[in-house]
ROBAVEX-570412 format. One line per 3 residues: number of its first residue (from 1); for each residue y, z, x of C-alpha. Coordinates in nm, 4 decimals, always signed. Each point is the difference from the previous one (the first is absolute). Layout:
<bamis>
NUM	Y:Z:X; ...
</bamis>
This chain:
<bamis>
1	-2.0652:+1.1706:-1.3888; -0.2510:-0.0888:-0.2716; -0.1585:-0.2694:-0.0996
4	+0.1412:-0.0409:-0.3462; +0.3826:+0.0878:+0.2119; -0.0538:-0.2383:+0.2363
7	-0.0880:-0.2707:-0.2027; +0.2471:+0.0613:-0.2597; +0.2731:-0.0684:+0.2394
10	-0.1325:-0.3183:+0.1616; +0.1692:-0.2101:-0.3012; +0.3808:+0.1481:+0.0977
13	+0.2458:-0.2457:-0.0054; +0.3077:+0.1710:+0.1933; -0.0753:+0.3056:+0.2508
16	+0.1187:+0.2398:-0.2743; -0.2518:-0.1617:-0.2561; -0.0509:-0.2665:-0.2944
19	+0.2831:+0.1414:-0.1745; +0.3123:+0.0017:-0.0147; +0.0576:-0.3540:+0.0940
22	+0.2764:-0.0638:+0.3073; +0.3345:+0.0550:-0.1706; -0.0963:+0.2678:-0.2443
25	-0.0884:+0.2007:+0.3518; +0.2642:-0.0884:+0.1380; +0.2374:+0.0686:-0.3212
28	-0.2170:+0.4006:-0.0169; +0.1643:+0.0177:+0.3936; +0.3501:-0.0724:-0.0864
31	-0.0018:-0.3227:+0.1812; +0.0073:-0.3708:+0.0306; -0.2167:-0.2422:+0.1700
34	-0.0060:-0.3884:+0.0945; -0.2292:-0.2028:+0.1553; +0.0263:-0.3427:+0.1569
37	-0.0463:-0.2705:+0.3169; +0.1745:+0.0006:+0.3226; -0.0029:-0.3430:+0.2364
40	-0.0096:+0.1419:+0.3264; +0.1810:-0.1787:+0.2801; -0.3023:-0.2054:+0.1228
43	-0.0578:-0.0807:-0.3628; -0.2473:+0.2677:-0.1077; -0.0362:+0.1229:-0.3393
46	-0.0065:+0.3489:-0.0271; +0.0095:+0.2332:-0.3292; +0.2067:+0.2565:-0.0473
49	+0.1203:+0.3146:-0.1724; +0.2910:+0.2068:-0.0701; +0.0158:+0.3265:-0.1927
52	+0.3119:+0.1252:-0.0682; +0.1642:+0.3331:-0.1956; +0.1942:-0.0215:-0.3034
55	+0.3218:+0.1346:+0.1370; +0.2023:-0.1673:+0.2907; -0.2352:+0.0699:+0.3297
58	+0.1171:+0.2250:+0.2926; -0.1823:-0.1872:+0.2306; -0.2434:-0.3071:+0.1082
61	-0.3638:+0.0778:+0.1024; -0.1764:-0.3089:+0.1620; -0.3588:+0.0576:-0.0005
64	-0.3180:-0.2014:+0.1873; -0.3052:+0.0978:-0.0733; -0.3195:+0.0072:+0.2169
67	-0.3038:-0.1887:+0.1436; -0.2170:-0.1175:-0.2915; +0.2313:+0.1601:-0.2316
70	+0.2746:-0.1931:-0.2472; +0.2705:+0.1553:-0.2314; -0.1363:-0.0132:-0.3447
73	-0.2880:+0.2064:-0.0088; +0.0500:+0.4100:+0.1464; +0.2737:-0.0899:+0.2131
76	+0.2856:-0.0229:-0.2587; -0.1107:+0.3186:-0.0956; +0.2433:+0.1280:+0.2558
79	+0.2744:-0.2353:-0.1003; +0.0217:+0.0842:-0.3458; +0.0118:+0.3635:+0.1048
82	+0.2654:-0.0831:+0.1905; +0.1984:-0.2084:-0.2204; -0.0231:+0.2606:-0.3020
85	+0.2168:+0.2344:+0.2944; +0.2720:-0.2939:+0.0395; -0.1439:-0.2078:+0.2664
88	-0.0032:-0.3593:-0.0678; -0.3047:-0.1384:+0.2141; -0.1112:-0.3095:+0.0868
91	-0.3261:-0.1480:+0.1567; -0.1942:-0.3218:+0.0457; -0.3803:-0.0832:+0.0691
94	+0.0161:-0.1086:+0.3654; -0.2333:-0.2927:+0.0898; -0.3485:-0.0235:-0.0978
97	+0.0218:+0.2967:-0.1855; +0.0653:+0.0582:-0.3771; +0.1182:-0.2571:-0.1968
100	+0.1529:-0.1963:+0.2622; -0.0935:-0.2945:+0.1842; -0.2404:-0.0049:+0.2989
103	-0.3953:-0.0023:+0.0877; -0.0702:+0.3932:-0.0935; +0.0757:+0.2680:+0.2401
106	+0.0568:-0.2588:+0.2807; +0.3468:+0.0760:+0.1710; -0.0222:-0.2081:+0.3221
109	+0.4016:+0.0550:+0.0887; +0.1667:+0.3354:-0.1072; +0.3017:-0.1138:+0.1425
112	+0.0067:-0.2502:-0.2651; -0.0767:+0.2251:-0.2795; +0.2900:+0.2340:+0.1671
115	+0.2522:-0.3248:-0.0537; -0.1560:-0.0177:-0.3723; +0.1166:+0.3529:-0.0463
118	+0.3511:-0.0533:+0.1854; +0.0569:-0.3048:-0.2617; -0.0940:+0.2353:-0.2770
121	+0.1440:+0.2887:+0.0281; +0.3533:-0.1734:+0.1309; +0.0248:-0.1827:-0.3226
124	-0.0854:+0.2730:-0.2201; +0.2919:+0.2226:+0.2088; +0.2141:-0.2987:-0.0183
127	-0.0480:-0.0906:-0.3658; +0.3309:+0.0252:-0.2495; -0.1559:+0.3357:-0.0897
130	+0.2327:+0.2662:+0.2098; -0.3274:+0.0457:+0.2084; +0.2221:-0.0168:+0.3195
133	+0.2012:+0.2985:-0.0911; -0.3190:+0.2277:-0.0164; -0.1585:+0.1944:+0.2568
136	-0.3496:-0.2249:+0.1051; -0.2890:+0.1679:+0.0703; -0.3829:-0.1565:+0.0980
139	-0.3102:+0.1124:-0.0793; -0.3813:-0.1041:+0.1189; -0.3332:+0.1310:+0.0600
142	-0.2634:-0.0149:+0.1966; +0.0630:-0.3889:+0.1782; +0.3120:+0.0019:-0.2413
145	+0.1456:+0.2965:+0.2357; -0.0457:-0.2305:+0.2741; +0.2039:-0.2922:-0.1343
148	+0.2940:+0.2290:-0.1316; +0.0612:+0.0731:+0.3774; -0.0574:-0.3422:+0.1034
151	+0.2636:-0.0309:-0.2736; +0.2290:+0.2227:+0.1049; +0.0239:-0.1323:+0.3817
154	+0.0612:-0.3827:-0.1709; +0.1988:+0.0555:-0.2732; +0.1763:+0.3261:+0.0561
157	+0.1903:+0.0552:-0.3542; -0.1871:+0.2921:-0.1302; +0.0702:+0.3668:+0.0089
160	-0.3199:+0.1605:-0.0002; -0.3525:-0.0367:+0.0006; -0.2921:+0.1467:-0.1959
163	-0.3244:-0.0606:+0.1929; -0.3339:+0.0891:-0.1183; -0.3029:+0.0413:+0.2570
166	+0.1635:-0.2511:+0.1757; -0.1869:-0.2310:+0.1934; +0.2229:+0.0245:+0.3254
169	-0.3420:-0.0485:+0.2424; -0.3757:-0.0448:-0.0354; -0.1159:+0.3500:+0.1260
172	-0.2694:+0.0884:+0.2380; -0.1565:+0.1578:-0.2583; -0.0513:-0.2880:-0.2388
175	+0.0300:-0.2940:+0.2458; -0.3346:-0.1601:+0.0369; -0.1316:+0.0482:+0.3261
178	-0.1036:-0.2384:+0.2880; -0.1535:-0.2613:-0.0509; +0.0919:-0.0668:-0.2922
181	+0.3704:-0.0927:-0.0060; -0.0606:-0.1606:+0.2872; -0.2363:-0.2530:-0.2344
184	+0.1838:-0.0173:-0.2513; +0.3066:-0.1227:+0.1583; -0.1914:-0.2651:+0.1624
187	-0.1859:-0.1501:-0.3403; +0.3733:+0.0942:-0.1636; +0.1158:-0.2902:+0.2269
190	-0.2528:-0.2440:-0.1555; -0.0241:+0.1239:-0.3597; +0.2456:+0.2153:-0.1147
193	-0.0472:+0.0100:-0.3701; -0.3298:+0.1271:+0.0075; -0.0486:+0.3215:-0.1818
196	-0.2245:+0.1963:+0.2198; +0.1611:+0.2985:+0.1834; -0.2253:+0.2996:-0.0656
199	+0.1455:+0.2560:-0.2365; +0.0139:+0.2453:-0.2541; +0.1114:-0.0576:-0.3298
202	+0.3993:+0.1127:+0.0370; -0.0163:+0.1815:-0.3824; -0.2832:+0.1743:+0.1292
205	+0.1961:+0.2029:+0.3318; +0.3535:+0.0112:-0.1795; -0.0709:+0.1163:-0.3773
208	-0.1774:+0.3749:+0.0173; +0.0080:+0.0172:-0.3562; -0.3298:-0.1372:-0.1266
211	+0.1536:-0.0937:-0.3021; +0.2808:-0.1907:+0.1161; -0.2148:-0.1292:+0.2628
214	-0.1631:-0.2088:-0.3096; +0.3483:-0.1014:-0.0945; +0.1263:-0.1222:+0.3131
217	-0.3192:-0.2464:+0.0275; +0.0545:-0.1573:-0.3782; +0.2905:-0.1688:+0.1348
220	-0.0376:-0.3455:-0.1445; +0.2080:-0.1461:+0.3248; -0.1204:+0.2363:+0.3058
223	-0.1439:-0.1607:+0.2681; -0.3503:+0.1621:+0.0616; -0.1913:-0.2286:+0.2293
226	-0.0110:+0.0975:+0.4061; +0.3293:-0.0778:+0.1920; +0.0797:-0.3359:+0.1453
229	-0.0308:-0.0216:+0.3867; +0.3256:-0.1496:+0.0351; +0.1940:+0.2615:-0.2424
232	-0.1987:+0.2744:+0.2025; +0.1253:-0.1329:+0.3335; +0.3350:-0.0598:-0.1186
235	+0.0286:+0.3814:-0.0812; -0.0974:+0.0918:+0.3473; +0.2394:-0.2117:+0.1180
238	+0.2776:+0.1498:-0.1954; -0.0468:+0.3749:-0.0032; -0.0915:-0.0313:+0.3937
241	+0.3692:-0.1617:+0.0040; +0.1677:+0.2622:-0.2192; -0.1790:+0.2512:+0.1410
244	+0.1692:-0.0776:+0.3022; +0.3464:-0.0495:-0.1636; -0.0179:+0.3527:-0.1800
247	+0.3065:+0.1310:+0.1928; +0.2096:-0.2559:-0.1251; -0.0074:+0.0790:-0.3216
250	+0.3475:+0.1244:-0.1306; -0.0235:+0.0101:-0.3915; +0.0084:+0.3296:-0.1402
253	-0.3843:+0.0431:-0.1837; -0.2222:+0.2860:-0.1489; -0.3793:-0.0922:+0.0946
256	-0.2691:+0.1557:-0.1989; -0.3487:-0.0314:+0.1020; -0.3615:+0.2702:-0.1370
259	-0.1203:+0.1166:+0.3244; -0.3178:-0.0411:-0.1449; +0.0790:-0.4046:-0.0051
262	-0.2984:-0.2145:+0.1543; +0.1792:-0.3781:-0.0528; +0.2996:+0.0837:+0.2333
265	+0.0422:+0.3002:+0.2235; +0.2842:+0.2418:-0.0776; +0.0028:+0.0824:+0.3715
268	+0.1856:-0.3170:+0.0536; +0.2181:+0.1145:-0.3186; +0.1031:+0.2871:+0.2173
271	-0.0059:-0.2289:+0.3292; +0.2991:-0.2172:-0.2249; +0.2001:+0.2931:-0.0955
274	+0.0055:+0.1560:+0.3765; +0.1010:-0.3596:+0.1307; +0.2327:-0.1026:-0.2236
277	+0.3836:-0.0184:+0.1110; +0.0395:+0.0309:-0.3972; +0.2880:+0.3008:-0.0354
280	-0.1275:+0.1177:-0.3442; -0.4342:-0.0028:-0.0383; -0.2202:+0.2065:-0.1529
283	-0.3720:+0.0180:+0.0156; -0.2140:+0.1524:-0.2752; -0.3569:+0.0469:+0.0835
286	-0.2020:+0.1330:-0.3253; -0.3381:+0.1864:+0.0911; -0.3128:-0.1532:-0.1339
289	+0.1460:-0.3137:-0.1529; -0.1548:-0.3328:+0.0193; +0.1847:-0.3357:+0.0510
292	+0.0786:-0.0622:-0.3282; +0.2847:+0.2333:-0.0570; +0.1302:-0.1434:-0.2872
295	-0.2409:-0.0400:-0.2264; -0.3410:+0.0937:+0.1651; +0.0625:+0.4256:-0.0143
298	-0.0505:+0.1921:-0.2672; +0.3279:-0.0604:-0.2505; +0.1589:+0.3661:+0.1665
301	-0.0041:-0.1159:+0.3429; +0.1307:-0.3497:-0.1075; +0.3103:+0.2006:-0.1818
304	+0.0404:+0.1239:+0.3931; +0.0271:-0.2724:+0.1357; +0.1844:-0.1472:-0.2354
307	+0.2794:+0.2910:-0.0448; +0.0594:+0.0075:+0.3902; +0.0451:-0.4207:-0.0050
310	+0.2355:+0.1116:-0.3092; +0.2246:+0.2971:+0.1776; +0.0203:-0.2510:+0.3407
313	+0.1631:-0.2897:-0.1910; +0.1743:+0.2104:-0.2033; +0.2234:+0.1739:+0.2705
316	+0.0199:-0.4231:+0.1306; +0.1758:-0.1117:-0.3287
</bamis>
């Protein structure tokens, strides 16, 4: 991109640009959207969104977004695409991320953030708004893939799952290698907040798309410092244990992964749908895509993506 490109998009105020503002885009895509504060069980505040069609929805989608990521900037790109085909979805910025309450990026306890989500999503499918009638699907990429099926073995009401590069296990190929884990997990023990794992910047390995690669980073809210040893550890800890509880999952689920992906490893993508014990799965593998799927390709391999997320919940609802 160009100089006079680049900087002319550094003053954008949504993802899509300074104009139109937040309900005139969401009024050109047929659809309404609200935005408020959820008190999580242990008393967290955490923000939240909902965007929802026009017409009465054939179906739920609850969605968790990512490490580092939060649901107002690209994310709800994807929701609002869905919503304008009937979906009525619903996510929240999980601890420390976003607009919600926590030291940034520092997730010490995913089980807790799991029990956030549980809380959530239950009221929102038990609310006076026929939600309970409707087929419920989740959604999540990246680290969000890896809570919906922590989701699904606590709080087994949904019928389907949409997972996105999920991170199901830290692969060989990405894992850092001895000694350094072994390091880190002992100055984790002492000082878990600090911000010093060595890493790439995530926009940089999961949006190929120069251009949107400049978008993705203006996020007011995204977290762009160096993970936090004890968020880092608590990852390993989680994908090694779902890693090794990969045959028990049941829900049916399409997972979608670029086999060109250097944040998560669609060989484990493949390693989930051989193990599963889940009747109906499919696997989609695209050739040459990046992590980003969503919003990181070029617009005609996002409309991929997005048509075979569309025909999957479409023969669900």
């Amino acid at each position: 991109m160009d100089e006079e490109n680049k900087s002319s998009t550094q003053t954008r105020k949504y993802f899509w640009g300074n104009t139109p503002e937040e309900q005139d885009y969401y009024n050109l895509h047929n659809i309404k959207s609200t935005s408020s504060f959820f008190t999580s069980p242990r008393g967290l505040s955490l923000f939240t969104r909902s965007w929802l069609p026009l017409t009465p929805p054939r179906g739920i989608i609850c969605m968790v977004h990512g490490y580092g990521n939060d649901i107002s900037w690209t994310f709800q790109s994807t929701a609002i695409f869905l919503a304008s085909n009937g979906f009525a979805c619903f996510a929240l910025d999980m601890e420390a991320h976003g607009r919600s309450e926590g030291l940034k990026a520092f997730v010490p306890d995913v089980n807790s953030v799991v029990e956030d989500y549980i809380a959530f999503f239950t009221s929102i499918v038990s609310s006076d708004e026929g939600y309970e009638k409707l087929p419920r699907f989740l959604y999540g990429e990246s680290m969000g893939g890896a809570i919906c099926l922590l989701l699904q073995f606590n709080k087994p009401f949904f019928n389907g799952a949409v997972l996105i590069a999920p991170m199901c296990k830290i692969s060989d190929k990405v894992r850092p290698k001895w000694p350094i884990p072994e390091i880190l997990m002992v100055v984790a023990k002492f000082a878990p907040r600090l911000a010093i794992v060595p890493t790439e910047d995530l926009v940089d390995k999961s949006v190929k798309v120069p251009e949107k690669r400049i978008i993705g980073g203006m996020n007011p809210v995204r977290y762009t410092g160096k993970p936090r040893l004890g968020t880092v550890m608590e990852l390993l800890r989680v994908t090694e244990d779902l890693s090794r509880r990969l045959s028990q999952v049941e829900i049916p689920f399409i997972v979608l992964h670029g086999d060109a992906d250097a944040v998560t490893d669609p060989d484990v993508s493949k390693e989930l749908f051989d193990k599963a014990k889940s009747v109906d799965k499919s696997l989609k593998v695209y050739e040459g895509m990046w992590h980003s799927l969503l919003f990181g390709e070029t617009d005609e391999n996002v409309e991929v993506v997005r048509r075979d997320i569309l025909e999957w919940l479409n023969h669900r609802s």
